[in-house]
FIGUVEX-465039 format. One record per atom (N, C-alpha, C): x, y, z. Coordinates in steps of 0.001 Angstrom, whole numbers, plus 500000, padded with zeros to 6 digits. Atoms other than C-alpha are relative to their C-alpha. Layout:
# FIGUVEX-465039
XYZ
...
***
This chain:
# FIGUVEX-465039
500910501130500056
501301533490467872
500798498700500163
498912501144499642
504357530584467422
500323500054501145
499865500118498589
505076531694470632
499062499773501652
501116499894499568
501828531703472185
500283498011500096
500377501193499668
501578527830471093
501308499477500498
498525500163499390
505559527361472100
499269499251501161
500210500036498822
504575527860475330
498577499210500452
501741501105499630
500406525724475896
501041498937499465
499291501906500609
503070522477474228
501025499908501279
499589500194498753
505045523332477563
499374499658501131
500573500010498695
502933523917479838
498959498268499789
500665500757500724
501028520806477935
500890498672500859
498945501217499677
504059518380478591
500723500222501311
499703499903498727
504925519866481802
498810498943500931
500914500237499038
501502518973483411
500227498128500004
500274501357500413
501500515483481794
501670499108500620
498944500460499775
505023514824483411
499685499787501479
500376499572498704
503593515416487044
499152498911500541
500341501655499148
503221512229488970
498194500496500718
501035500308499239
499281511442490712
500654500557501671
499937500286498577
499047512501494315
498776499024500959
500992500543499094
497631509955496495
500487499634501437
500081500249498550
497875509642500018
499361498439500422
499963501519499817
498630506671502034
498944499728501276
501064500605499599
494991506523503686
498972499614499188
500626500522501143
493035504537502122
499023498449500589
500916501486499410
490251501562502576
500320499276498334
499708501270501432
490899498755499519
499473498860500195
499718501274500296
489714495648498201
501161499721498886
498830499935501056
492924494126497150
500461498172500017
499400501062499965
495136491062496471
501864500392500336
498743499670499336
498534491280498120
500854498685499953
498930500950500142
501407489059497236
501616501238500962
498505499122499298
504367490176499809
501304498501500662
498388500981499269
508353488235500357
500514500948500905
499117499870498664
509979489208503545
500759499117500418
499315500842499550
512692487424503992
499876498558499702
500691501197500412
511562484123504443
498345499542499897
501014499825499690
508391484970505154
499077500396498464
501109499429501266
505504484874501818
498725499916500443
501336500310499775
502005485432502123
499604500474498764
500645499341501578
499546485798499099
498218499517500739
501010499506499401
496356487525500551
498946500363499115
500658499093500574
493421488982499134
498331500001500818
500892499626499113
490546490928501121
500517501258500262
499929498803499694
490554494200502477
500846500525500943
498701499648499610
493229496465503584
499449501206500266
500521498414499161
492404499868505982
501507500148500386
498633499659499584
495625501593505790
499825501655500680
499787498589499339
495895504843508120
501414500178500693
498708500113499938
499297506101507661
499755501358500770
500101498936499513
498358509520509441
499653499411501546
500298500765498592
497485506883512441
500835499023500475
499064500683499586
500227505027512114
499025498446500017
500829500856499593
498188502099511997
499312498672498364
500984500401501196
496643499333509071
499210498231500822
500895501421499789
494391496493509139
499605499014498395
500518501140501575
493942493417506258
499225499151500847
501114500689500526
491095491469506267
500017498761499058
500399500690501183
490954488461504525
499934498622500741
500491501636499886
489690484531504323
501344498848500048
498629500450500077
493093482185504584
499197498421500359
500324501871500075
492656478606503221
500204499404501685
499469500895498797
492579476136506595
499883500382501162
500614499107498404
491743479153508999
498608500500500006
501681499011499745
489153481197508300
500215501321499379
499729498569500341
488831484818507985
500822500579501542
498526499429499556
492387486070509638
499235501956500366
500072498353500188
491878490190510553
501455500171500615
498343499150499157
495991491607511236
499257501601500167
500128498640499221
496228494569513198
501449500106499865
498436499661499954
499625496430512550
499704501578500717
499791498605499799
499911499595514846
501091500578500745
498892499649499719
503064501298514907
499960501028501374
499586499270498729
504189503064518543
500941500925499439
499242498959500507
506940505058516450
499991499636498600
499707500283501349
508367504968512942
500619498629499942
499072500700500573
510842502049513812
499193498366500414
500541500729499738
508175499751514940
498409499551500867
501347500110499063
504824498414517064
499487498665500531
500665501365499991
502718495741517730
498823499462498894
500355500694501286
500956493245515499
498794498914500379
501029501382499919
497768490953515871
499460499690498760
500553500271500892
496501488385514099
498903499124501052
500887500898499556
493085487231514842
498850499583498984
500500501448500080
491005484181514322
498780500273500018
501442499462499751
487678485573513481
499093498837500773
500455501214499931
486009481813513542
500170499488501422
499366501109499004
488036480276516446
500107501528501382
499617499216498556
488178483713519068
500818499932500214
498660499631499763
491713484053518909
501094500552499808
499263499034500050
494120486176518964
501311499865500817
498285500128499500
498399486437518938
500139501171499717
499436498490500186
499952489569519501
501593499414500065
498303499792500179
503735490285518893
500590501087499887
499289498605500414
506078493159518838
500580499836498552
499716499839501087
507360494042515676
501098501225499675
499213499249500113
510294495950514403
499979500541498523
499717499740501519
509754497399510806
499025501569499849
500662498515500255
509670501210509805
498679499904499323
501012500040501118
506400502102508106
500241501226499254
500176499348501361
505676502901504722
499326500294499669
501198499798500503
503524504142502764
499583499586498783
500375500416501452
502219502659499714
500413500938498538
499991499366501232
502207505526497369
501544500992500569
498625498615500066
505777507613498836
500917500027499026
499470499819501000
507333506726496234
499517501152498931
500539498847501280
505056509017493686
500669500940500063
499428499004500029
506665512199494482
501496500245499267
498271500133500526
509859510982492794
499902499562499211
500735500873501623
508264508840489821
500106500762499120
500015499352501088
508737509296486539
499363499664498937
501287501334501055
506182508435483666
501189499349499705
499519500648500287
507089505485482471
499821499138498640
501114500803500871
504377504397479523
498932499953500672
501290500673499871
501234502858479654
499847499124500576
500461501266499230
499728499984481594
498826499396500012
500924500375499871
497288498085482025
498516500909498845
500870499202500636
495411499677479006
500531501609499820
499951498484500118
495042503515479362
500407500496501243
499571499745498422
496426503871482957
501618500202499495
498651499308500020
499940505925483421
500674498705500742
498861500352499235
503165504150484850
500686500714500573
499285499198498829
504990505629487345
501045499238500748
498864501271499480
508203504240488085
501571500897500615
498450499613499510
511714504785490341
500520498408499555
499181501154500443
514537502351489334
501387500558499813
498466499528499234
517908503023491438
500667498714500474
498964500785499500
520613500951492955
499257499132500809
500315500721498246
518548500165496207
498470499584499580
501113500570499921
515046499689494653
499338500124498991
500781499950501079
512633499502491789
498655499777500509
501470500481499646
508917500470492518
499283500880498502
500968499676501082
506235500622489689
498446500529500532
501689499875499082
502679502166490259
498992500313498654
500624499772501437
499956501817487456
499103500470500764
500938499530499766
497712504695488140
498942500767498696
500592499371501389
494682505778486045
499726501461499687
499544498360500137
494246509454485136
498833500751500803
500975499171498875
491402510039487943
500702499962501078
498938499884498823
494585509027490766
499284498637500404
500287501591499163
492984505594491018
501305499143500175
498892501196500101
495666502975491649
499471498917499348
500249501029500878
495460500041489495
500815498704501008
499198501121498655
498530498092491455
501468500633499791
498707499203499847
501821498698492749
500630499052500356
498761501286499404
504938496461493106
501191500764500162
498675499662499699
508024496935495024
501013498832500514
499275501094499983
511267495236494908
501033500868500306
498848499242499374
514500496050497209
500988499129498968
498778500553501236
517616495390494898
500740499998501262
498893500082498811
519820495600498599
499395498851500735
500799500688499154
517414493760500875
499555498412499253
499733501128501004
517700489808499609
497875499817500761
501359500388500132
513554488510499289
499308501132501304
501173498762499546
511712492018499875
499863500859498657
500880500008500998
509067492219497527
498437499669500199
501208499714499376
505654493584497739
498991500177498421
500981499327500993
502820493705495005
498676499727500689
501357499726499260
499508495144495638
498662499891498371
500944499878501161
496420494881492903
499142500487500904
501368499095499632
493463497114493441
498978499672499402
501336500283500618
490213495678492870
498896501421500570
501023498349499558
488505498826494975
501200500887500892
499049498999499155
490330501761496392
498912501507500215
500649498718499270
488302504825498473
501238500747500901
499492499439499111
490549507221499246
499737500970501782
500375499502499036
490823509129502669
500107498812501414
499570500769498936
491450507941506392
498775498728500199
501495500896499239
489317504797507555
499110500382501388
500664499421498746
487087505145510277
500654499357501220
499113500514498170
488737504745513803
499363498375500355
500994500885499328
486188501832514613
500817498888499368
499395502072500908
487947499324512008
501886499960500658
498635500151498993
491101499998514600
499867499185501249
499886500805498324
489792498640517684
499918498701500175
499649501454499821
491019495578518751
499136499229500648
500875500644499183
488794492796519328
500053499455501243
499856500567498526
488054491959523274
501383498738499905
498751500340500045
490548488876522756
501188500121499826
498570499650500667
493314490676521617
500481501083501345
499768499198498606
492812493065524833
501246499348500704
498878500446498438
495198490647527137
501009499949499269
499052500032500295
497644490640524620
500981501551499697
499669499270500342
498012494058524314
500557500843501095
***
């Protein structure tokens, strides 16, 4: 019988050690604070990430413009092209772009609890030489928010808050580039 419960306090604290799986497709309302370099933006509006498409889209209103839609869709891992368009004004800049993609949640598979957060929501955290990422998820695999910070890479630093998150791929349709963005592409 001692051995009986031995073992349900293992298997008990095993399960409860075992990071969330979530996959990096996903539709979100979010708020996005990201440093690149010299480069900051602090966003919030909706984010269609299809990492199985290589591909994301944010959404959002930007004091002085309007409502902005980026288009990021990678051609390989080490890079792609990039629009941002001008819902209001019909316009649209394309650019090449050189930056591997990631995935929001790849870190999980390597996380280790960490505590509590935000209330009753798990922590989930790596914290190595080259990077420190945190992920407060709740115990249905919702994301709460996730911040990452390169300890090598001088101002690269990404936090995400989740006001809505639907997992699963977006629909192809919130990929296609609007007619103006055609000649740039």
């Amino acid at each position: 019988r001692m051995y009986g419960l031995f073992v349900f306090a293992l298997i008990v604290l095993a399960t409860a050690q075992t990071p969330p799986t979530i996959k990096d497709d996903f539709t979100a309302d979010v708020k996005l604070d990201v440093v690149f370099g010299r480069r900051e933006r602090r966003l919030e509006g909706t984010w269609f990430f299809d990492f199985t498409g290589q591909r994301d889209r944010f959404d959002s209103e930007i004091p002085g413009f309007g409502r902005v839609d980026e288009y990021k869709i990678w051609n390989s891992t080490k890079g792609g092209n990039e629009y941002f368009y001008n819902v209001g004004q019909q316009q649209c800049h394309g650019a090449a772009f050189t930056e591997p993609l990631f995935g929001v949640f790849d870190f999980l598979p390597h996380a280790k609890l960490a505590g509590k957060c935000d209330g009753s929501a798990n922590l989930w955290s790596i914290h190595n030489t080259a990077i420190e990422v945190d992920g407060c998820i709740d115990d249905n695999g919702v994301p709460r928010w996730v911040e990452s910070k390169s300890l090598v890479e001088h101002n690269r630093h990404l936090i995400v808050r989740f006001n809505t998150f639907k997992a699963g791929r977006p629909d192809a349709t919130q990929f296609v580039l609007p007619k103006d963005c055609a000649v740039h592409h």
